[in-house]
C-alpha positions as CSV (number, residue, x, y, z in Angstrom):
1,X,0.0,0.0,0.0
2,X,1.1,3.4,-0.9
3,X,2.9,5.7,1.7
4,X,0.5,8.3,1.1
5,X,-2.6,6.2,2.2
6,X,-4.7,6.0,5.2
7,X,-6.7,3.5,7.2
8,X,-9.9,3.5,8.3
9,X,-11.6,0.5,10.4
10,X,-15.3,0.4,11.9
11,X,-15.5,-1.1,15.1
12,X,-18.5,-2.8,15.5
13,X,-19.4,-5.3,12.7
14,X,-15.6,-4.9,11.4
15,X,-13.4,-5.2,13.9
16,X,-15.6,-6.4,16.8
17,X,-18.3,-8.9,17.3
18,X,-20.3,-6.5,20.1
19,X,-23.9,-7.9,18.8
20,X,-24.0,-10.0,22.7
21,X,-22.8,-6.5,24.7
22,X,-25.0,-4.5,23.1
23,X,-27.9,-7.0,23.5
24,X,-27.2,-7.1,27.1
25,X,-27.0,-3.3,27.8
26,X,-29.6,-2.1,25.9
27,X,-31.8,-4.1,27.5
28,X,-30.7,-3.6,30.9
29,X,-31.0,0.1,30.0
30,X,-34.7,-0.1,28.5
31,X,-36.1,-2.3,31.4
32,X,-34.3,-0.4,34.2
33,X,-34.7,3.0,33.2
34,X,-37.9,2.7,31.0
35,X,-40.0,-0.1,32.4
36,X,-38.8,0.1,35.7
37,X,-38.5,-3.5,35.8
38,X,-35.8,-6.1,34.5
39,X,-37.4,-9.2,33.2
40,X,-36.3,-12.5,34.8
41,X,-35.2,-13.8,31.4
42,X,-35.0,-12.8,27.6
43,X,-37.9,-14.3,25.5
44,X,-36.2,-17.3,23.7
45,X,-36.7,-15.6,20.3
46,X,-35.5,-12.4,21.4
47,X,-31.7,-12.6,20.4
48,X,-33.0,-13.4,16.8
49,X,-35.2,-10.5,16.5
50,X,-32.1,-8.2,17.8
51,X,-30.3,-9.6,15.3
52,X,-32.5,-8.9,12.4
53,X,-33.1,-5.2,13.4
54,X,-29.2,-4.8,13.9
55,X,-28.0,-3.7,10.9
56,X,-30.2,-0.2,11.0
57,X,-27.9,0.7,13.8
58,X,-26.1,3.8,13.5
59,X,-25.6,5.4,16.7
60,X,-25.4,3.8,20.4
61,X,-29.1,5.4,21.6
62,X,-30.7,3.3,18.7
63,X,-30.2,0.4,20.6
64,X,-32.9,1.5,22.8
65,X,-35.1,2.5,20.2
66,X,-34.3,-1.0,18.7
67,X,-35.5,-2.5,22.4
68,X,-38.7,-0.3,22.0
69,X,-39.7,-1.7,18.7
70,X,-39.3,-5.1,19.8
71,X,-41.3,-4.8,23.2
72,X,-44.0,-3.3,21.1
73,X,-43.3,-5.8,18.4
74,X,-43.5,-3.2,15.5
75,X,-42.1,-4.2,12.0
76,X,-39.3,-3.1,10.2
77,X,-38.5,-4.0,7.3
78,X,-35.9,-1.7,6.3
79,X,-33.7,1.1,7.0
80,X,-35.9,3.9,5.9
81,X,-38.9,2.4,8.2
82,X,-36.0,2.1,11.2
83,X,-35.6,5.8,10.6
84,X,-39.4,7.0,10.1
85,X,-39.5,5.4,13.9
86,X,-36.4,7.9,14.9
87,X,-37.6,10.9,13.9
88,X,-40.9,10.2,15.2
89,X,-38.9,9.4,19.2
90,X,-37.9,12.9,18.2
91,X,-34.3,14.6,19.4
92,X,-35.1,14.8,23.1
93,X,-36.5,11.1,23.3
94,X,-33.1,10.1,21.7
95,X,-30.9,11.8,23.2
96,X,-32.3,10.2,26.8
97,X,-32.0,7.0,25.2
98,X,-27.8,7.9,24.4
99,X,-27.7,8.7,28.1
100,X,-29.2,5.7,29.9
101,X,-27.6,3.3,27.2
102,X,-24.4,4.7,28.1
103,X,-25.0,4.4,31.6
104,X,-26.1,1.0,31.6
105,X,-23.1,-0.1,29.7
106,X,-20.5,2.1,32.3
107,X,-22.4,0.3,35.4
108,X,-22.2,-3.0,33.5
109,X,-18.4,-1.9,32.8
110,X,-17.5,-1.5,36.2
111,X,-19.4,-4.1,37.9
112,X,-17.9,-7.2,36.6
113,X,-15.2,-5.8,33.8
114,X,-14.5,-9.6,32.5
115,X,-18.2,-10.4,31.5
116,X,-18.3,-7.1,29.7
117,X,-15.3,-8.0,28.0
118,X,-16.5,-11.4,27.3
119,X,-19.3,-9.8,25.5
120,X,-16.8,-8.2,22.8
121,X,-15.2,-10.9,20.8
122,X,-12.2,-9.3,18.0
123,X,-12.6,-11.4,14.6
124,X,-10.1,-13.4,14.5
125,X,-8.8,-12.9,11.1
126,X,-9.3,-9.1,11.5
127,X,-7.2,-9.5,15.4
128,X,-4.3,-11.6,13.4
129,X,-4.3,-8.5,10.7
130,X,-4.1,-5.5,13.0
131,X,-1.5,-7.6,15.0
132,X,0.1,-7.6,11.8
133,X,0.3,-3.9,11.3
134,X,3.8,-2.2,10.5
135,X,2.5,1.4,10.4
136,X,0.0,2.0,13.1
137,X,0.1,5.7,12.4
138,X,-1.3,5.2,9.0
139,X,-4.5,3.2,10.4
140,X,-7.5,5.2,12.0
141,X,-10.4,3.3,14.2
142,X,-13.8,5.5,13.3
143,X,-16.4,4.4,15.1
144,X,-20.0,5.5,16.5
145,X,-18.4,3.7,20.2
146,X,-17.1,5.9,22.4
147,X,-13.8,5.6,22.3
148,X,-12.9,4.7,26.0
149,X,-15.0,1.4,25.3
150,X,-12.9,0.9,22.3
151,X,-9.2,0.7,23.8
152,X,-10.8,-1.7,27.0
153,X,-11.7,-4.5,24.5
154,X,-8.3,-3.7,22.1
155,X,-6.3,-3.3,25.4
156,X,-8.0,-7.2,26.4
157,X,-6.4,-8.2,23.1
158,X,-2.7,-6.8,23.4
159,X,-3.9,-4.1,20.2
160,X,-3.2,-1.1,21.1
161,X,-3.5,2.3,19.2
162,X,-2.3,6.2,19.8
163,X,-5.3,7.6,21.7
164,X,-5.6,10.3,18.3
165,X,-6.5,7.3,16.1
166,X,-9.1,5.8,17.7
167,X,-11.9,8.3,16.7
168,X,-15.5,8.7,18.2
169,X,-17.9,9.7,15.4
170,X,-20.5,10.7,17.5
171,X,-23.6,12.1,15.0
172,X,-20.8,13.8,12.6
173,X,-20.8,12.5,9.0
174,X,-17.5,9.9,8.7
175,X,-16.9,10.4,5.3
176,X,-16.7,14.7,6.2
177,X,-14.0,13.3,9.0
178,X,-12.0,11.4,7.1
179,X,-11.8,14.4,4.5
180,X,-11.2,16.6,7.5
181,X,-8.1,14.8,8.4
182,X,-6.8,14.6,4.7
183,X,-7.1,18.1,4.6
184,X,-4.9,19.0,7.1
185,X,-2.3,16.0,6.4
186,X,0.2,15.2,3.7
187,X,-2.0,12.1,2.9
188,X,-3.4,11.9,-0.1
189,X,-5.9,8.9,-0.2
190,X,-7.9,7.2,2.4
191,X,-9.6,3.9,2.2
192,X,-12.6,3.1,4.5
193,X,-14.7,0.3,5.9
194,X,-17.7,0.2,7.7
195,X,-20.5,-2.4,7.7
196,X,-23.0,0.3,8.2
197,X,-24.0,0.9,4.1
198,X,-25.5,4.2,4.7
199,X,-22.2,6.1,6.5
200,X,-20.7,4.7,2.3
201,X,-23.2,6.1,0.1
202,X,-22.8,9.4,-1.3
203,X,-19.5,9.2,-1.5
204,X,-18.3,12.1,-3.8
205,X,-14.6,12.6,-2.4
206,X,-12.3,10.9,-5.0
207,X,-9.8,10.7,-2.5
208,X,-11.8,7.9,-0.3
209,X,-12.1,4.4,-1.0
210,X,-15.2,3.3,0.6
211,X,-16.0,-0.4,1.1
212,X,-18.7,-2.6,2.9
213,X,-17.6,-5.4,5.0
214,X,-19.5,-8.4,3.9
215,X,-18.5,-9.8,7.4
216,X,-20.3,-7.3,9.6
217,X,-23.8,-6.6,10.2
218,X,-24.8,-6.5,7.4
219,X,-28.4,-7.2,5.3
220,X,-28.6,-9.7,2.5
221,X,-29.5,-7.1,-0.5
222,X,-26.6,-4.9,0.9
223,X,-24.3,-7.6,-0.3
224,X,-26.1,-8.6,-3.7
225,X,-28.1,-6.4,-5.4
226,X,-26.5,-2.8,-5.3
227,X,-23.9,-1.6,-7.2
228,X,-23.2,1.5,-5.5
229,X,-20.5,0.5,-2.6
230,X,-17.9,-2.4,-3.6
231,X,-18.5,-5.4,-1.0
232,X,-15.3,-6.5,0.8
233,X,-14.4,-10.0,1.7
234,X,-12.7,-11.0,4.8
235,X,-9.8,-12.5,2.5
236,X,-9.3,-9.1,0.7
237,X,-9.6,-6.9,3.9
238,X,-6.9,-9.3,6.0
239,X,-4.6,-8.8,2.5
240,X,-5.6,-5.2,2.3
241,X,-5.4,-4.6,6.4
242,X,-1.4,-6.6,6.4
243,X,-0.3,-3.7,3.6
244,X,-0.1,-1.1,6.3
């Protein structure tokens, strides 16, 4: 890989498997804060419903929104539905839902630090690549995770990174960050991937790369059936991931 290039990596869905932390504190969060009641159990079905609404996920406090559709059992069937049902919580409904999923997940953090971890499994082809890495100062993490969460699960897997290149995204546009940084850099190219299609599309910065992890969480007519962001394998993005 060229000198001149950056790296961009999504957590969730491209480096890490979160899908059972996030499962477990957004549902702590909804029945704790919300309900005002946690359930003795999760439904038997209830992991595979997660699952299915998983991929509309953009930020952390749509995880509780995600728990609110399913304990109402709405449908959706797609991302645009997912995001009627946002704007309809409204801003101030959302942004209560950032603050108790965040706090359920601190509290879960720092009550028993090894079952949180436990929760957050690094793919292991992915782990073996950034292991791998010659020039960590070319490869950013971009993520909608807070970034403290980030470097407890790659510190649990000896990865570590500058504190500047693990980024938290927070509502700003990726793509408009990644620009930001080429900007104000001698680098001229970036490549980026995120399992999340819709932080891809509309893409009009030649200098960024953008692909979809085909590992991640991601839905069936992302992979076949659009033409508009290139799919990555897990072969390519080890190959592509060991070049830096």
């Amino acid at each position: 890989m060229e000198k001149n290039s950056l790296l961009f990596l999504d957590f969730d869905g491209v480096i890490c498997n979160s899908v059972s932390e996030t499962i477990v504190s957004s549902w702590l969060a909804y029945y704790k804060y919300i309900n005002k009641q946690i359930p003795t159990a999760m439904l038997c079905n209830y992991k595979k419903r997660f699952y299915a609404l998983r991929p509309f996920i953009r930020l952390g406090e749509d995880y509780i929104l995600m728990q609110d559709i399913l304990f109402h059992n709405i449908s959706v069937n797609n991302q645009k539905e997912f995001d009627q049902l946002l704007q309809k919580a409204g801003s101030v409904t959302m942004s209560y839902y950032k603050e108790i999923f965040y706090k359920a997940r601190t509290q879960l953090l720092k009550a028993d630090r090894d079952f949180w971890l436990s929760l957050n499994t690094i793919y292991p082809h992915i782990h073996s690549a950034l292991k791998s890495i010659k020039a960590k100062e070319r490869v950013y993490i971009l993520s909608t995770k807070k970034a403290d969460f980030i470097r407890e699960i790659l510190s649990e897997y000896k990865i570590y990174f500058d504190e500047q290149k693990v980024i938290y995204s927070g509502v700003k546009n990726k793509l408009a960050i990644i620009a930001n940084i080429l900007d104000n850099t001698d680098f001229q190219e970036a490549i980026f991937i995120d399992d999340q299609i819709s932080h891809l599309l509309k893409n009009s910065d030649s200098r960024i790369k953008v692909f979809l992890a085909s590992w991640g969480y991601v839905k069936p007519e992302w992979l076949k059936g659009q033409n508009q962001v290139k799919v990555l394998e897990l072969e390519e993005a080890n190959k592509l991931i060991k070049c830096f």
